[in-house]
C-alpha positions in Angstrom: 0.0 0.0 0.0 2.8 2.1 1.1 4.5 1.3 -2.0 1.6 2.4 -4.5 1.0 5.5 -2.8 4.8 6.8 -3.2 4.2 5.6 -6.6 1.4 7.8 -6.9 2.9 10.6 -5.7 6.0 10.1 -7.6 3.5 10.3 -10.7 2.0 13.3 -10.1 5.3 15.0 -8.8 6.4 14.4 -12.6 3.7 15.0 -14.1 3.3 18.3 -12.0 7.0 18.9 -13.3 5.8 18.6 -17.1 3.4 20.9 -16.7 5.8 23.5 -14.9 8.2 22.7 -17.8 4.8 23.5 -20.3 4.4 27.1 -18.8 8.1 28.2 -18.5 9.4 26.0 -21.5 6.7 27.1 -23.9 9.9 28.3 -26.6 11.3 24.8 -26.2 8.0 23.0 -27.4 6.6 25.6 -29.6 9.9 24.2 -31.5 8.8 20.8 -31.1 5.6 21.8 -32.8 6.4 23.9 -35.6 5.7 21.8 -38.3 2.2 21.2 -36.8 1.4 24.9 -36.3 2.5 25.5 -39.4 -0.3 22.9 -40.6 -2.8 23.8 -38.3 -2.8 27.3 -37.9 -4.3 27.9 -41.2 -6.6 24.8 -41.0 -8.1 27.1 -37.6 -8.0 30.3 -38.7 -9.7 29.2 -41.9 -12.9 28.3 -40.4 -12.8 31.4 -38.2 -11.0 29.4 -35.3 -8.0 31.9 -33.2 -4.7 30.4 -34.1 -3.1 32.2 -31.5 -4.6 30.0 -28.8 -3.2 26.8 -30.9 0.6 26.9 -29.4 -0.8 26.3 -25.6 -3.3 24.1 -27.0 -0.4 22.0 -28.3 1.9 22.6 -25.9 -0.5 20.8 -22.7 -1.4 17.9 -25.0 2.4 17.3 -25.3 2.2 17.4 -21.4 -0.8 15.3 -21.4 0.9 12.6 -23.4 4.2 12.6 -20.6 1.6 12.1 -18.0 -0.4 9.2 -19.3 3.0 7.8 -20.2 4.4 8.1 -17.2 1.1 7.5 -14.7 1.0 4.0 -17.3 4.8 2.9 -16.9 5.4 4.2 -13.3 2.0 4.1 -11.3 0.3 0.8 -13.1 3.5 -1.1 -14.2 2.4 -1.5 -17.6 5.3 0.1 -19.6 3.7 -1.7 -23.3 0.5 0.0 -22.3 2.1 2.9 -21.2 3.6 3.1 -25.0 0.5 2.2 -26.4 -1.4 5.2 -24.3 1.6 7.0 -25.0 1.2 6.3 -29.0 -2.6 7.6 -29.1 -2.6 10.7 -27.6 0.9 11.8 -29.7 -1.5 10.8 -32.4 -5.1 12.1 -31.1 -4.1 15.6 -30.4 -3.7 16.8 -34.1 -6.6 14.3 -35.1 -8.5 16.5 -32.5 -7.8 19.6 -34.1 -8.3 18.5 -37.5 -11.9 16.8 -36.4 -12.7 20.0 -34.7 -11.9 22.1 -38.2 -14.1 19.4 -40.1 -17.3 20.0 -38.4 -16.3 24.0 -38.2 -16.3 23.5 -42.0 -19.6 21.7 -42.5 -21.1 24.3 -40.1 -20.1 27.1 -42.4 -20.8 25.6 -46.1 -24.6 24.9 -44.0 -24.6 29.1 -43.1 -23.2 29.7 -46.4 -26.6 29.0 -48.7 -28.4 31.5 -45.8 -25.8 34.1 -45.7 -26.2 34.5 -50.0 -29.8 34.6 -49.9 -29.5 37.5 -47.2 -26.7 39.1 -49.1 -28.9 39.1 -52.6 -31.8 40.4 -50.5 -29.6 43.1 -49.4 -28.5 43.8 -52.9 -31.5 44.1 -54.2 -32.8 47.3 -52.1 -29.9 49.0 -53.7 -27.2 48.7 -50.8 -24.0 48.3 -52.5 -21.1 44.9 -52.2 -19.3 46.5 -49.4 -22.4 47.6 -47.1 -24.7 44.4 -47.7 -21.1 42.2 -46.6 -21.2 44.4 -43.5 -24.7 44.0 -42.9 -24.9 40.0 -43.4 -21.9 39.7 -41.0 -23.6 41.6 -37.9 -26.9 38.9 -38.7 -24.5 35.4 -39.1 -23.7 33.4 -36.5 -20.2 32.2 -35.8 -18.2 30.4 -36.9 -19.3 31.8 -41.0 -20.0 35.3 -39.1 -16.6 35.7 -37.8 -15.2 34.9 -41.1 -17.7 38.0 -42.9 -16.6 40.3 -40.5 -13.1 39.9 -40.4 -14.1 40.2 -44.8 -16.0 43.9 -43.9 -12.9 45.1 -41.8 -10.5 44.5 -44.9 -13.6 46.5 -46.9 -13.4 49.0 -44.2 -9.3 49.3 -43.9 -9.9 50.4 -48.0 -9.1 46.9 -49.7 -10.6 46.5 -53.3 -13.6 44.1 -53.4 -12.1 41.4 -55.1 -9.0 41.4 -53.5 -10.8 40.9 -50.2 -12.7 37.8 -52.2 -10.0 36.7 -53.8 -8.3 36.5 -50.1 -11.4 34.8 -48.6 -11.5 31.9 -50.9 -7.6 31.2 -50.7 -8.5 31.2 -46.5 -11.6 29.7 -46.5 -11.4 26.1 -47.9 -14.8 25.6 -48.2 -16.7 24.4 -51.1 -19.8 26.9 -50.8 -17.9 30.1 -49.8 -15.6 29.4 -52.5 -18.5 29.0 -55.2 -20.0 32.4 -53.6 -16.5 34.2 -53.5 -16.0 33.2 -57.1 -19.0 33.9 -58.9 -19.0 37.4 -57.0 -15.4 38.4 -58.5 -16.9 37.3 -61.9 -20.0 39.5 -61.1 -18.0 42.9 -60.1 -15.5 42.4 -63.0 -18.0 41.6 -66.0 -21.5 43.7 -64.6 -24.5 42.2 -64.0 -27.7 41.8 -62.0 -25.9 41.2 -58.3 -29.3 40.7 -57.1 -30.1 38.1 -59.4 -26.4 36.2 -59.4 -26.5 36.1 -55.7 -30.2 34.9 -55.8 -28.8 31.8 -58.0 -25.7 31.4 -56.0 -28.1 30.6 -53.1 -30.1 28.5 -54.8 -27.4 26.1 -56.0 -25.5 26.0 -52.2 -29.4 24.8 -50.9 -28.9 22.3 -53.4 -25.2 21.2 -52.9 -26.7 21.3 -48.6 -29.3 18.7 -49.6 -26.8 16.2 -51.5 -24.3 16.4 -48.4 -27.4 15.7 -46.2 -28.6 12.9 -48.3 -24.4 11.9 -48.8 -23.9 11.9 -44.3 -27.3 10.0 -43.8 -25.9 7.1 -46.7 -22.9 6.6 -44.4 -24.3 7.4 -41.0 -24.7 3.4 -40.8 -21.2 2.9 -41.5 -19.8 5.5 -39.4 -22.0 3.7 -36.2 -20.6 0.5 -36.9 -17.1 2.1 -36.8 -17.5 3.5 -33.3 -19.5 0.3 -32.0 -16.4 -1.8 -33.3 -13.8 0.6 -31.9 -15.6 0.9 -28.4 -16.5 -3.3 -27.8 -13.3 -4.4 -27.1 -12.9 -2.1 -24.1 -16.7 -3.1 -23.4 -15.7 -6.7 -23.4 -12.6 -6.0 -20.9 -14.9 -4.1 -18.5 -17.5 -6.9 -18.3 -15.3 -9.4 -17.8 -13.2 -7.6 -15.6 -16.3 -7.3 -13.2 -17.5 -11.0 -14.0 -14.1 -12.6 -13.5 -11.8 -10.4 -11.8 -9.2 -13.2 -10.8 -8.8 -14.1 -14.5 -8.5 -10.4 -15.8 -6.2 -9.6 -12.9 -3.2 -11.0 -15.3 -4.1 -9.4 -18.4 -3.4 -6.4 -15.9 -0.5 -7.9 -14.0 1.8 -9.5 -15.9 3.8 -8.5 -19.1 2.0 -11.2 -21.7 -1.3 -10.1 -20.9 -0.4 -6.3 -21.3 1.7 -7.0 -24.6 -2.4 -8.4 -25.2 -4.0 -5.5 -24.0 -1.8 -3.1 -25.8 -1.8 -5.0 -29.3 -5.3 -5.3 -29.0 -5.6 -1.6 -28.3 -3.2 -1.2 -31.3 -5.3 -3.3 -33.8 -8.5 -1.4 -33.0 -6.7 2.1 -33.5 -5.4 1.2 -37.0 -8.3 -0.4 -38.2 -10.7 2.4 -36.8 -8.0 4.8 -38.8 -8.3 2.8 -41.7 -12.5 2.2 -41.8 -12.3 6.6 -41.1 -10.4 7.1 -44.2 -12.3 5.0 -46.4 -16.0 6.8 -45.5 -13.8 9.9 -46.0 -13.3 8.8 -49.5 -16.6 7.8 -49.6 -18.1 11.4 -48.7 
């Protein structure tokens, strides 16, 4: 008892000492993660995330991941489940952020068909580009709001109209702002009814809404089955575990029965990685 308890304390004394290191080492990691703000900075901003908050963000899950490896090798004597644990969350933290920016995304191209058909209304009782912009960005909600009103400041700072667009689709890798941006530009360069372009703009982003809604609900099945296959092992450890705890005890206590637990744990990760990818090729 004594034994476990210094163990314990040990544990958190190091972990405690990570997180220290996190604060007043922030330079050191932000190093360690360059390449990954580099990626993910833009993926954040670009659906009207704050980048800035990204390098803490970052910098705990690198603490998070010492911990778990640590509390696994050091506090439950499991060092191969301690490199599995250890494994997944070096892997989960940028999966988190990237999951994060995915629904973001689909939030926005959802606001996007809205936002036109407010803009065209605009438009149409004679306010001009700039001011309509302005005045569709106070009514949207984040995160598509955010993005239009950091559009109208640009507009306001004296930026040309389609340099502002042109900027908003290369930041904004989204589908149905980029169709909006784009068919704007074309509108302010040639002439034209804006009223009337916008009008069809929103019409076709309804429509491109309704084939993603029918495209998520054909591989909402598939995406179930995924998370019911990844979650049952654990499920089957736990009941058994309460059933039998005798027999579990050395899946938990000695080295073959963790080198079980962690390749287990390793099989399900890939293969959940692997089924993600192709229903992302899929969608």
């Amino acid at each position: 008892m004594a034994n476990a308890l210094l163990i314990g304390v040990g544990s958190l004394a190091v972990g405690g000492a990570v997180g220290f290191a996190a604060r007043d080492g922030g330079l050191v990691l932000d190093r360690m993660n360059r390449a990954l703000l580099a990626r993910l900075g833009p993926m954040v901003y670009g659906v009207g995330g704050e980048p800035e908050r990204l390098p803490e963000l970052l910098r705990w899950w690198r603490v998070l991941t010492a911990v778990l490896f640590v509390l696994f090798w050091v506090g439950f004597g499991m060092p191969p489940v301690a490199i599995f644990v250890a494994f997944v969350s070096h892997k989960v933290g940028p999966l988190a952020v990237e999951w994060w920016a995915s629904a973001r995304r689909k939030k926005i191209s959802e606001q996007a068909a809205s936002a036109a058909r407010m803009l065209a209304g605009q438009v149409r009782v004679g306010m001009a580009l700039g001011e309509a912009l302005a005045a569709v960005a106070r009514d949207t909600p984040d995160p598509l709001g955010v993005i239009l009103r950091r559009t109208t400041a640009q507009l306001d700072q004296g930026k040309d109209v389609r340099e502002v667009l042109a900027d908003l689709k290369a930041k904004v890798q989204v589908d149905a702002v980029s169709l909006m941006c784009t068919a704007l530009m074309v509108a302010t360069e040639r002439g034209g009814k804006l009223g009337d372009v916008l009008g069809r703009i929103s019409h076709s982003l309804e429509e491109l809404q309704r084939v993603t809604r029918k495209r998520d609900a054909d591989t909402a099945a598939g995406r179930l089955m995924v998370l019911v296959m990844a979650i049952f092992p654990a499920l089957f450890v736990g009941v058994f575990t309460i059933l039998d705890p005798e027999l579990m005890g050395s899946l938990f206590n000695t080295l073959p029965g963790q080198l079980v637990l962690a390749t287990v744990g390793l099989l399900v990760y890939v293969s959940s990685r692997w089924a993600g990818r192709i229903l992302a090729r899929v969608e």
